[in-house]
C-alpha positions in Angstrom: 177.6 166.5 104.8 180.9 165.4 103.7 183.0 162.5 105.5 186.4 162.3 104.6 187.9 158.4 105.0 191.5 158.1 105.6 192.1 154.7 107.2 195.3 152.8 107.1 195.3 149.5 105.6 193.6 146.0 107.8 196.9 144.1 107.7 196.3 140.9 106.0 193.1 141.7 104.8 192.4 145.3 103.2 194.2 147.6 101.7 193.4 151.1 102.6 191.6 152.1 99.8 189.6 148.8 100.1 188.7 149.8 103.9 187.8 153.0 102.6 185.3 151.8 99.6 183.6 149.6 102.1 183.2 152.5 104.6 181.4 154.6 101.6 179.2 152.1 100.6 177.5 151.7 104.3 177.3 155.3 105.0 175.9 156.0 101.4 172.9 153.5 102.5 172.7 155.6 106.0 173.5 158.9 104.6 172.7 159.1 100.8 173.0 162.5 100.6 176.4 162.6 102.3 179.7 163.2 99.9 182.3 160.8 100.5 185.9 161.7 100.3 188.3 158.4 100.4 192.3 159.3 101.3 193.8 156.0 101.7 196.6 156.5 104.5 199.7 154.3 105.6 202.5 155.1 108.3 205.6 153.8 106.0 205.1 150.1 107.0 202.7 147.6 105.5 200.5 149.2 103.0 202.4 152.3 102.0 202.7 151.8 98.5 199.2 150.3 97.9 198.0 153.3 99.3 200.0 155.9 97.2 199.1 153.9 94.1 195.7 154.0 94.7 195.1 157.7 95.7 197.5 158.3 92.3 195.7 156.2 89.8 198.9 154.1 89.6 200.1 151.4 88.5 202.4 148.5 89.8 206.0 147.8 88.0 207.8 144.2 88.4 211.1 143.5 88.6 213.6 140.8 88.9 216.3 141.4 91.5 218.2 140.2 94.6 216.8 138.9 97.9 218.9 139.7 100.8 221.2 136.4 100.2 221.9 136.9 96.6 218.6 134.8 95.4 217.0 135.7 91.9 213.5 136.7 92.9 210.3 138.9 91.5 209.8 142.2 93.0 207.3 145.0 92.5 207.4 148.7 93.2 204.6 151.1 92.7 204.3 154.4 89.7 201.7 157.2 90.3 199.1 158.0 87.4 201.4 160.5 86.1 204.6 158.5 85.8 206.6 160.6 87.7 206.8 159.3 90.9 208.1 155.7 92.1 207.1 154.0 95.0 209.1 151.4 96.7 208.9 149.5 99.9 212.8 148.2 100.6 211.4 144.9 102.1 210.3 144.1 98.4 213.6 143.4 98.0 215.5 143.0 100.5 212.9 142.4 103.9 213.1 139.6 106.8 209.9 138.3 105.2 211.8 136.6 102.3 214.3 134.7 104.5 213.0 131.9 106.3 214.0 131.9 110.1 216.6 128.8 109.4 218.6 131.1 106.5 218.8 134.5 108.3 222.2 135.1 108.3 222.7 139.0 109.2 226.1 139.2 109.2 226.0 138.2 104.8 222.7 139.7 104.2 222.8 142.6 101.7 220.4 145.8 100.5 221.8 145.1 97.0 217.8 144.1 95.8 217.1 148.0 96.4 219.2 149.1 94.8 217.9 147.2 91.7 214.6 148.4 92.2 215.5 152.4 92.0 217.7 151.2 89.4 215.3 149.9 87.5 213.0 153.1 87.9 215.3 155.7 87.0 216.1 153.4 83.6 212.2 153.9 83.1 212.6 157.7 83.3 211.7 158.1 86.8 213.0 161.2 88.5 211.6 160.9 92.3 211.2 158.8 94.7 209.5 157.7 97.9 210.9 155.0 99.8 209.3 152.7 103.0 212.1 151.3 104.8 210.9 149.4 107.0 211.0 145.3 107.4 214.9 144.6 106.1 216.3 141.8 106.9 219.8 143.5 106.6 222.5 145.5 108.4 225.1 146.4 106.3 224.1 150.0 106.1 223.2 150.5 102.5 226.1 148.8 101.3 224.1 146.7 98.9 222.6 149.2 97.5 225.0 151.7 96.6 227.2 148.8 95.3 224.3 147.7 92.7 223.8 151.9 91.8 227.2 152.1 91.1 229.6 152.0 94.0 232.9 149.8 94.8 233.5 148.9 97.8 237.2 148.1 98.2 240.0 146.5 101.0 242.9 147.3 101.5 244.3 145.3 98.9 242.2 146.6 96.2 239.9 143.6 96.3 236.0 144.5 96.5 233.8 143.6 99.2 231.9 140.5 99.7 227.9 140.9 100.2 226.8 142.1 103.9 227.2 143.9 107.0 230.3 142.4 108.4 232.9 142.2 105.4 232.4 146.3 105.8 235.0 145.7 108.9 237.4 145.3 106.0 236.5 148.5 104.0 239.7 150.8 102.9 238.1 153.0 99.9 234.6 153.7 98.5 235.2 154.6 94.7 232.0 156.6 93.7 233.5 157.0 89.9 230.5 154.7 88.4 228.4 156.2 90.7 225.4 156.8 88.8 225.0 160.3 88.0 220.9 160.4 88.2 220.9 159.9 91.5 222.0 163.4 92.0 218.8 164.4 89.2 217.1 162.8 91.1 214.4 163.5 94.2 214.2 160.8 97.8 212.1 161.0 99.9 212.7 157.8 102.5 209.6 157.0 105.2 211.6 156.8 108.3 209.7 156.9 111.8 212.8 156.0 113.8 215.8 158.1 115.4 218.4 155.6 115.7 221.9 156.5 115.1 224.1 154.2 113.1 226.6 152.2 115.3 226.3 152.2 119.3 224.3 151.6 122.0 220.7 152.7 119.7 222.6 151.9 116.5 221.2 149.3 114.0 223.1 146.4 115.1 222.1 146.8 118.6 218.4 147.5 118.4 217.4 145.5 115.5 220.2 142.8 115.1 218.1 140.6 117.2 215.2 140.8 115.0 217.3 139.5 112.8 218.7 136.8 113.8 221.8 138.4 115.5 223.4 137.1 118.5 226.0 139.3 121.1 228.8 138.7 119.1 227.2 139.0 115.8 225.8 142.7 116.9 230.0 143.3 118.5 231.2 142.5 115.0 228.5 143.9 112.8 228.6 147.3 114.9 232.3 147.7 114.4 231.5 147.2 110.4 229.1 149.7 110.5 231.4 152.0 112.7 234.1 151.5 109.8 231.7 152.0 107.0 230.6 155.6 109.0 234.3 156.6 108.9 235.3 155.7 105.3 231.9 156.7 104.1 232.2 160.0 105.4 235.3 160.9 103.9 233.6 159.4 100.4 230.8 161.5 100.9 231.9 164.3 102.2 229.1 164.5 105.1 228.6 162.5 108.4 226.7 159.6 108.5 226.9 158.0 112.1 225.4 160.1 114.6 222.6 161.7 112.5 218.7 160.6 114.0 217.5 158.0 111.2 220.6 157.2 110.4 220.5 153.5 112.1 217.1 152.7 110.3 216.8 149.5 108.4 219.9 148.3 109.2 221.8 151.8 108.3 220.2 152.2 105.3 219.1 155.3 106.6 223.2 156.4 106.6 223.5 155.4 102.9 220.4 157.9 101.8 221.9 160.4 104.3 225.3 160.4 102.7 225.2 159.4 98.9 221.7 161.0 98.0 220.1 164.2 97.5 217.1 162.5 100.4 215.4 163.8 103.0 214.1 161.8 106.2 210.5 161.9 106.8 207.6 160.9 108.9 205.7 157.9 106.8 202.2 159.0 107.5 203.4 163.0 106.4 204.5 161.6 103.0 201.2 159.1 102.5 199.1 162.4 103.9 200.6 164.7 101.3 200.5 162.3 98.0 197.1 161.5 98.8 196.3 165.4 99.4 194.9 164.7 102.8 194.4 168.1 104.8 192.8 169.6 101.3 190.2 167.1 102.3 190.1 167.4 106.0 189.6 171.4 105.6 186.2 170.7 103.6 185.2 167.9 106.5 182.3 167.6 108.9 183.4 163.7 109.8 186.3 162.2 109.7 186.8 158.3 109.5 189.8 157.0 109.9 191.0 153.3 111.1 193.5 150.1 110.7 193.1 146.7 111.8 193.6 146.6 115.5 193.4 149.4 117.9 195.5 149.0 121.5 198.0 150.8 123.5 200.5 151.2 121.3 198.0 153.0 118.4 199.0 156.2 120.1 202.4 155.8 119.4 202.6 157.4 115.6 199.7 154.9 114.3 198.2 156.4 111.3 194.5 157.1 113.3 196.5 159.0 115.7 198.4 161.2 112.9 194.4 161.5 110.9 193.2 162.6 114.0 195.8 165.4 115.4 195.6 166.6 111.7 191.8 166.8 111.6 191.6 168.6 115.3 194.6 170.9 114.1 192.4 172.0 111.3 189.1 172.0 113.4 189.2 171.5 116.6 185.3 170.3 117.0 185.3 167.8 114.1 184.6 164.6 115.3 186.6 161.7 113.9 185.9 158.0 114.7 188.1 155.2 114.3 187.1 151.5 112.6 189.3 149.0 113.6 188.9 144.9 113.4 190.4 144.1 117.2 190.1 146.5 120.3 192.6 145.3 122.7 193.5 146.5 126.3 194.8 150.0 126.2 192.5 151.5 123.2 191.3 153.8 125.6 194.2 155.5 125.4 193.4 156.9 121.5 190.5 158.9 123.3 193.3 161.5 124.7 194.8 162.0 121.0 191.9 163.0 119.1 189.9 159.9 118.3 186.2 160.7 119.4 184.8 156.9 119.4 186.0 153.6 118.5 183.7 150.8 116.4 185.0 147.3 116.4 183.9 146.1 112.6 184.0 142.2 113.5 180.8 140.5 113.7 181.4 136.9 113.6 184.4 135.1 114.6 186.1 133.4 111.4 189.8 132.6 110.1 192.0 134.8 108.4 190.4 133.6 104.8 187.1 133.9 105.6 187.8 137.3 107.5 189.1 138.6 104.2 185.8 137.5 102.7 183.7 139.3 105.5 185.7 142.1 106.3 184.0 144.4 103.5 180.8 144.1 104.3 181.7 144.1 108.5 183.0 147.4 107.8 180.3 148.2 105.7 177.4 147.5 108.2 179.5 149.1 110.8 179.6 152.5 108.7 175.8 152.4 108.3 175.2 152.5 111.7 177.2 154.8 112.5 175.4 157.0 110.1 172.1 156.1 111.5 173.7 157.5 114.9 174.4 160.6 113.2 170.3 160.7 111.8 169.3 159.4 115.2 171.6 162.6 117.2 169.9 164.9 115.1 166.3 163.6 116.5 167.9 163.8 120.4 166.9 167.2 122.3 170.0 169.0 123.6 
């Protein structure tokens, strides 16, 4: 029997791979004979890199760079086993996490941090790229970014820009002469599960300003920036970058991959599935196990158990998959209609969030054995 386990990660508490080891170590005491097959999975948010460096025998890099208000600060991206791949999450640099509720200030906040961290890559040699970006705490539509690779951002005096979303209302000229040239060497692919445009109604500043700290006239001026950046930014790039789907993501950092690199949008869990080889695995399955740390209404809604599981039933339409999760919350049901055959809560006992990461292992772990004493025990029930 083989049982491939491709869970996402237990935010705050297990990575993917971790979920995964814990899995095989019950069903090996229920199942002995049974091969185990771990794929660690992610959807492009929390977890994506951990999960590519672990299905890739990589390693993590550190870096200094620039928070999204101009702040020195330590961040890490993630190399496959090979070297040839980088793996950064944006919000490592440049995510609402590293500005306290009190400093978020949208309208100065800048990408400029990712821009250090591909930076840093390609002066390691490093020739492609995936990139999460979720999580940013900015909205200045890549600005940042192509500033630190390069670019000069200029008014129409000749001065450049200051940092963030709203000086862009000022922009006269993008000079792309110190550009640097290995971007266009170079391979993106950028983890994108949204379809936002960049400026308007579903444009950056209108959907996500809030989350950001952005009031009504904060989201008026920062979406006439952005509508200024699409024009001049066009004509510098020589392609549109407003009304393209992913364009509005992360603040338009979506628009800034669109335009200025060789980059390609895609769905997170697609990427995570094909570093970590996942429908090789699935084709050779007879269960798959998949998971993440709550299951609810919304799961259905590009989760990574739903993507596992339409994969696996694509690829064998009577393979049963099952779904681990730590909370089962009103709406779970729901996963039954997209491929997931049953749902096991793994919590036991109730603890707090540092004992949980302490139990969780072995919760998942009992909760894998028993399921494979249900598959010894079907085997025993007559038809």
């Amino acid at each position: 029997m083989k049982i491939v386990i491709a869970p996402d990660s237990f935010k705050e508490t297990l990575s993917a791979y971790e979920v995964g080891e814990a899995a095989a170590a019950g069903f090996k005491k229920s199942l002995p004979c049974a091969e185990t097959f771990i794929c660690p999975m992610a959807d492009g948010g929390e977890g994506t890199v951990a999960a590519m460096v672990d299905a890739t025998n990589g390693s993590f890099i550190s870096a200094d760079v620039h928070d999204p208000l101009g702040r020195l600060i330590q961040a890490r991206y993630g190399l496959s086993g090979n070297n040839d791949t980088a793996f950064i999450e944006m919000a490592e640099a440049s995510g609402i996490h590293l500005v306290q509720s009190i400093e978020r200030d949208v309208r100065k906040a800048s990408s400029y941090g990712t821009g250090e961290l591909i930076l840093h890559a390609l002066n390691r040699g490093t020739r492609n790229f995936i990139i999460g970006i979720g999580g940013s705490a900015t909205n200045d539509g890549g600005a940042g970014m192509l500033q630190s690779l390069g670019a000069v951002f200029r008014d129409k005096n000749g001065f450049q820009l200051h940092p963030g979303g709203a000086a862009l209302a000022e922009l006269e000229t993008i000079d792309l002469t110190s550009f640097d040239t290995r971007i266009s060497e170079s391979t993106f692919r950028i983890a994108c599960d949204v379809e936002n445009p960049l400026t308007g109604e579903y444009g950056a500043s209108a959907v996500y300003g809030p989350q950001k700290g952005a009031d009504a006239e904060d989201i008026k001026v920062l979406d006439n920036a952005l509508k200024r950046f699409a024009t001049v930014g066009e004509a510098a790039a020589g392609v549109p970058i407003d009304n393209i789907a992913g364009a509005g993501a992360a603040g338009g950092l979506g628009a800034a991959f669109l335009g200025f690199f060789p980059a390609f949008l895609e769905k997170g869990a697609e990427i995570v599935a094909d570093v970590v080889n996942l429908e090789h695995y699935l084709k050779q399955a007879d269960l798959v196990v998949t998971g993440e740390g709550g299951i609810n209404s919304q799961t259905i809604y590009g989760k990574t158990p739903i993507y596992v599981a339409a994969l696996s039933k694509k690829l064998n339409a009577g393979i049963p998959v099952i779904a681990l999760c730590g909370s089962i919350t009103d709406g779970y049901e729901n996963v039954f209609e997209h491929g997931i055959d049953a749902v096991f809560s793994t919590l036991s006992e109730i603890a707090g969030i540092e004992e949980l990461k302490q139990l969780t292992p072995r919760h998942i772990s009992h909760t894998a054995e028993n399921i494979g004493r249900l598959v010894n025990l079907s085997k025993k029930i007559p038809d």
